[in-house]
LUMROBA-975157 format. One record per residue (C-alpha): residue in three letters; x, y, z. Coordinates in steps of 0.25 Angstrom, whole numbers, padded with zeros to 4 digits, always signed. Each point is the difference from the previous one (the first is absolute). Example, Ala and Ser with C-alpha at 12.3 -4.5 7.8 and 13.67 -1.06 7.14 Angstrom:
BEGIN
ALA+0049-0018+0031 SER+0006+0014-0002 
! end
This chain:
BEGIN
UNK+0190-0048-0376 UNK-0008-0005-0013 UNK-0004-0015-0002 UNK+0007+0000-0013 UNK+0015+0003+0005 UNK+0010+0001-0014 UNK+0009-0007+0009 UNK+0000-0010+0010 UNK+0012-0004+0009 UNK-0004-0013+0006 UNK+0007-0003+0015 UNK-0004-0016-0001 UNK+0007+0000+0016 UNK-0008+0002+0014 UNK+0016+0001+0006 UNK+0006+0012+0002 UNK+0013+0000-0011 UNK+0008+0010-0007 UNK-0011-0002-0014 UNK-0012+0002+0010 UNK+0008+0014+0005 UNK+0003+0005-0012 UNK-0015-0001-0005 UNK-0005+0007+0012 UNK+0010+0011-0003 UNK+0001+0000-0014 UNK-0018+0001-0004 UNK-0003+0011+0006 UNK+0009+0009-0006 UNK-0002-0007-0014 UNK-0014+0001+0003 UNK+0000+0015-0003 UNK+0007-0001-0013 UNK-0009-0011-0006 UNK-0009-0010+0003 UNK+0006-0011+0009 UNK-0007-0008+0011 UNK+0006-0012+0007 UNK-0006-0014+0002 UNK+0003-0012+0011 UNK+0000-0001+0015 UNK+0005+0009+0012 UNK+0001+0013-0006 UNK-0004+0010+0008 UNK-0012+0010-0003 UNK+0009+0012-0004 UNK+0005-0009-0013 UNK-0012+0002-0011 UNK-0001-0016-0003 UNK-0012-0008-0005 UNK-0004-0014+0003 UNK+0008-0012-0008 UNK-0014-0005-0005 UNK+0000+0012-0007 UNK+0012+0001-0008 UNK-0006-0013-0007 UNK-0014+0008-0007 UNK+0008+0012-0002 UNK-0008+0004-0014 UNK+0006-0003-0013 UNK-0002+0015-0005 UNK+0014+0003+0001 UNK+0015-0004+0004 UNK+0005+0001+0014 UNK+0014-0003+0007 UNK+0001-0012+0010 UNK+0012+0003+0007 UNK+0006-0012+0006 UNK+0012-0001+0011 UNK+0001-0014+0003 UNK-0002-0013-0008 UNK-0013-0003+0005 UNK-0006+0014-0004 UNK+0006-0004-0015 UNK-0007-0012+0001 UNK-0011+0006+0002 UNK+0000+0010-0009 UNK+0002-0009-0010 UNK-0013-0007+0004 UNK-0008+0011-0002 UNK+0004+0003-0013 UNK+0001-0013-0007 UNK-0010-0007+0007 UNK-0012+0011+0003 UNK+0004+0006-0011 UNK+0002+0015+0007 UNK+0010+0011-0007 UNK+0010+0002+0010 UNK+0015+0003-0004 UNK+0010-0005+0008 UNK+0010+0004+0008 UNK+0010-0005+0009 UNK+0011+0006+0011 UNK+0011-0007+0002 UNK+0009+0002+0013 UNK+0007-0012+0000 UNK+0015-0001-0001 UNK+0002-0016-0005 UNK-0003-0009-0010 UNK-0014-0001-0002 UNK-0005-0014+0000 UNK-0007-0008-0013 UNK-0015+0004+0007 UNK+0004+0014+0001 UNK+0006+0001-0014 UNK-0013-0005-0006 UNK-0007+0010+0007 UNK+0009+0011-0002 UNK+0001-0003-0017 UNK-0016+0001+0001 UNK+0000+0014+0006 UNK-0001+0012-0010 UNK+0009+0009+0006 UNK+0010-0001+0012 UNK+0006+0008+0011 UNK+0011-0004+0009 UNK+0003+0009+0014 UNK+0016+0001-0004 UNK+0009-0002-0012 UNK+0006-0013+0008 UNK-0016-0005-0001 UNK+0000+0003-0014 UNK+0012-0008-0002 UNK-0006-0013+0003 UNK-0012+0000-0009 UNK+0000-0003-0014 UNK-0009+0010-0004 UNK+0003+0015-0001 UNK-0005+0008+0012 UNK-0001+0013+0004 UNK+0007+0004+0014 UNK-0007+0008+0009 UNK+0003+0002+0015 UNK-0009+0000+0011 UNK-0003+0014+0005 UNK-0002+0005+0015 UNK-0012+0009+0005 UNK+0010+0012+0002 UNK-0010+0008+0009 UNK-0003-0011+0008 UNK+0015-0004+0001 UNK+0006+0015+0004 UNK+0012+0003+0009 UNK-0005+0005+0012 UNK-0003+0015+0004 UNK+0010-0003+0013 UNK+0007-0013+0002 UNK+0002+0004+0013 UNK-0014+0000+0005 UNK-0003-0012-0008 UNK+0010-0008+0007 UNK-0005+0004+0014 UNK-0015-0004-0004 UNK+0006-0013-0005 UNK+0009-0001+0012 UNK+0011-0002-0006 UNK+0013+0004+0006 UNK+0004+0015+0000 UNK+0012+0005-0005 UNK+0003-0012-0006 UNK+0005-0004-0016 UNK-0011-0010-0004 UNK+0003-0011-0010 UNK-0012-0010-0005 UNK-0003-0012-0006 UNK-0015-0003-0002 UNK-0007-0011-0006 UNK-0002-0015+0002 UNK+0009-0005+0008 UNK+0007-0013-0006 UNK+0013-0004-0005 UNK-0004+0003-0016 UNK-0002+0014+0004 UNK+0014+0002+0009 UNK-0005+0003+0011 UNK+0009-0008+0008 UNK+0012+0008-0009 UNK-0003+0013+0003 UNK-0002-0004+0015 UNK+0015-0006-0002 UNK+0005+0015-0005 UNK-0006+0007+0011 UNK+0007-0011+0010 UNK+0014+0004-0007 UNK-0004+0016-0002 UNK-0008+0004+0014 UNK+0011-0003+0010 UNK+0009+0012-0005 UNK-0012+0010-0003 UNK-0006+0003+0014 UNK-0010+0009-0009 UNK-0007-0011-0008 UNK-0013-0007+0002 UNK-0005-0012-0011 UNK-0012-0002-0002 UNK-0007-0014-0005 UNK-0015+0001-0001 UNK-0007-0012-0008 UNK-0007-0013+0003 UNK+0005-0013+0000 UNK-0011-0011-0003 UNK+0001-0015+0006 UNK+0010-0005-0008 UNK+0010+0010+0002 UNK-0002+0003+0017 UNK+0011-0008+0003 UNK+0009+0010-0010 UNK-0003+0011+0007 UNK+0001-0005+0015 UNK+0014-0004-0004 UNK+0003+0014-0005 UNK-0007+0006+0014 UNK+0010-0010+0006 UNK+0011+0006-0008 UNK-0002+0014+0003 UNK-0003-0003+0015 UNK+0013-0008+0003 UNK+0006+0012-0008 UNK-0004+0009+0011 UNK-0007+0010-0010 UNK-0016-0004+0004 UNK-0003+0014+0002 UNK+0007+0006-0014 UNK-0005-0011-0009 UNK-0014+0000+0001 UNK-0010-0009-0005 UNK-0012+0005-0004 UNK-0015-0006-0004 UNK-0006+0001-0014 UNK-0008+0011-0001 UNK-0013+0004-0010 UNK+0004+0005-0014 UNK-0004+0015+0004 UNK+0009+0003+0010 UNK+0013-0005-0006 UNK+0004+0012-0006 UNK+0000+0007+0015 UNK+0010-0012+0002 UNK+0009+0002-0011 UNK-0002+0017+0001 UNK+0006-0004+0014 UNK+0013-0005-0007 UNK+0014+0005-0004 UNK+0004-0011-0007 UNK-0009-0014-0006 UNK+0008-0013-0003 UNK-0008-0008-0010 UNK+0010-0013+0001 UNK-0008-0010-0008 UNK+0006-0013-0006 UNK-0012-0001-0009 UNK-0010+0009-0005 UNK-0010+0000-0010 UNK-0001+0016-0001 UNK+0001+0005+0013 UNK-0008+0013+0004 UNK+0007+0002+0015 UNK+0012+0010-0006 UNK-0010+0009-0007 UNK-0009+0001+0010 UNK+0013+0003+0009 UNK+0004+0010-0011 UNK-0013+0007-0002 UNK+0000+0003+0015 UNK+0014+0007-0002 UNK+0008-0011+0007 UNK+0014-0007-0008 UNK+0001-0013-0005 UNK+0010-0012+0003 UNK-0005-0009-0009 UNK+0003-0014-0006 UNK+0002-0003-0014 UNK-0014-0007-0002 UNK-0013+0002-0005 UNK-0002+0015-0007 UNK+0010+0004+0009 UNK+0012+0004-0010 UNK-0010+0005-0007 UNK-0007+0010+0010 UNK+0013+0005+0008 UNK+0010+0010-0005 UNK+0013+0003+0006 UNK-0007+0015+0006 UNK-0011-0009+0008 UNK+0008-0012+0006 UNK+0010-0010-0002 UNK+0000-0015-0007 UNK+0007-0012+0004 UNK-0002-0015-0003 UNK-0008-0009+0008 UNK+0004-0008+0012 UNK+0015+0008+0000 UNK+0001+0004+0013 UNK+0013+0009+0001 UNK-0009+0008-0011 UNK-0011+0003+0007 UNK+0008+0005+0014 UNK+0008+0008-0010 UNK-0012+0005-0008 UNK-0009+0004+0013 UNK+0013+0005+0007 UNK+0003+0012-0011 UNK-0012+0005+0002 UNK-0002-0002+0015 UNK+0016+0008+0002 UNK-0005+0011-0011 UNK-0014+0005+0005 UNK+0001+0011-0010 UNK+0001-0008-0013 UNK-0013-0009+0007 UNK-0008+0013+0003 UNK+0004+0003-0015 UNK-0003-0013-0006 UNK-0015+0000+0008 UNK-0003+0014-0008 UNK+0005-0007-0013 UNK-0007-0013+0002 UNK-0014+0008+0002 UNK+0001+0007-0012 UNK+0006-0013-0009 UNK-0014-0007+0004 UNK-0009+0012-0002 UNK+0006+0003-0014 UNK+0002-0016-0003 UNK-0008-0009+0008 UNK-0014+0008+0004 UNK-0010-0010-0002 UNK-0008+0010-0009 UNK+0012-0004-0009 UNK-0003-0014+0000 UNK-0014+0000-0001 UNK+0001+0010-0014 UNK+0010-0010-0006 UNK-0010-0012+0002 UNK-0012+0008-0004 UNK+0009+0005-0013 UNK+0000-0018-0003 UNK-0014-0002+0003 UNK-0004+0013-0009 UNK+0009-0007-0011 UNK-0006-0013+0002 UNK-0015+0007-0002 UNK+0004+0006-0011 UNK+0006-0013-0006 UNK-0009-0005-0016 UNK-0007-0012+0004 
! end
């Protein structure tokens, strides 16, 4: 990577969040449509990325693009060009889905051009912005050759309809609500195993031993299987293993769960949160409202008592997201603003 990057995405956080995983994902593919390097702590050596030192002796020979995701990378942005004086153009992505507060919108109104993740983020800021998606790695989240055999080296049960939930588990992501469905659904559909894999931090551990509780005294330990967090690279191997995902969040910034699910050929139930409305179509999966319980049993049992229409809805999924949401669709409409902001008169 050259030491003069047109565009730098700063990751001003050492902790693992949704902003630091979508830079990890998101560079290297820009990297081979234009110039783009990272900056901050913790990114891993695949990301090209360039000390934050750096970003402030950037020469003056020409504009580049800082491409802030959080307020303290707008901040700092702002820094360097009205301070040290360095020609960078702004840029912030929103994923937010509330009112901003008074600190944000002074940043925000400071910016020289803005993206938000869905059109409910775009709502919220004052400013126009231009909506564009996240994107998946399609190759690296494919349905599997044989589901089969991918089940037997996970050790999953054979023979067997598999219905996940994955992700952290806490009451914000509904975890304990699609738990309660599969309480009401499994009893009368001997052929159906759920699935929760996630982690649940210190906070949130009682949570998650009251649901174990749950499914204990409900006799169904051994068809409602908790699983722990895994590495990033093998998830798709989890979802590839699925027939059906339920993504039952009661709040979600953007979400990235459903595509991930969909990529990998696997239906969606999904909440009416986040990007969801906007990333699911009636061929892919179903919608219902958060926290609506009869919904979601209802939702989760057409599919499970018509495996034709889910086998279906998998095909139709995979090839919503590799025409819609590959990320080499994302990464092309961000490098289209940062083109248009280098091209900008000074």
């Amino acid at each position: 990577m050259t030491d003069k990057p047109l565009v730098i995405a700063p990751n001003l956080k050492r902790r693992l969040s949704g902003v630091t995983a979508t830079i990890v994902r998101l560079v290297p593919v820009q990297a081979r449509m234009i110039a783009i390097c990272a900056t901050g702590p913790g990114l891993p050596p695949e990301v090209p990325h360039i000390p934050v030192i750096q970003t402030a002796t950037m020469p003056r020979d020409r504009w580049r693009v800082w491409h802030a995701r959080r307020n303290t990378e707008m901040l700092l942005g702002l820094f360097l060009r009205h301070v040290l004086r360095r020609k960078y153009r702004l840029l912030f992505t929103s994923a937010s889905q509330r009112k901003h507060s008074g600190y944000s919108k002074w940043l925000i109104k400071r910016m020289d051009a803005l993206v938000a993740t869905s059109a409910k983020g775009a709502a919220y800021l004052d400013r126009p912005a231009t909506v564009i998606h996240h994107g998946i790695d399609t190759d690296g989240f494919a349905p599997p050759n044989d589901r089969a055999a991918l089940r037997n080296q996970l050790g999953l049960p054979p023979g067997q309809v598999l219905v996940g939930c994955y992700g952290r588990i806490r009451a914000q992501k509904g975890t304990g609500d699609f738990v309660q469905a599969m309480l009401a659904l499994l009893p009368d559909r001997a052929d159906v195993t759920a699935l929760v894999m996630g982690r649940a931090t210190e906070q949130h551990q009682a949570y998650l031993a009251g649901l174990k509780d749950q499914v204990t005294e409900a006799g169904l330990a051994d068809r409602i299987l908790f699983l722990p967090e895994v590495s990033v690279d093998q998830m798709a191997r989890w979802y590839g293993a699925l027939d059906l995902y339920v993504a039952p969040q009661r709040w979600e910034g953007f979400g990235l769960t459903p595509l991930e699910a969909m990529s990998c050929g696997v239906p969606v139930v999904g909440t009416r949160v986040g990007a969801f409305e906007e990333l699911l179509t009636v061929d892919t999966g179903t919608l219902i409202q958060p926290e609506d319980g009869p919904a979601m049993q209802g939702a989760i049992a057409r599919w499970l008592d018509d495996p034709v229409a889910m086998a279906d809805a998998g095909r139709a999924a995979r090839g919503h997201v590799e025409q819609n949401h590959a990320i080499e669709v994302e990464a092309a409409a961000l490098v289209a603003i940062y083109r248009e902001l280098l091209e900008r008169a000074s």
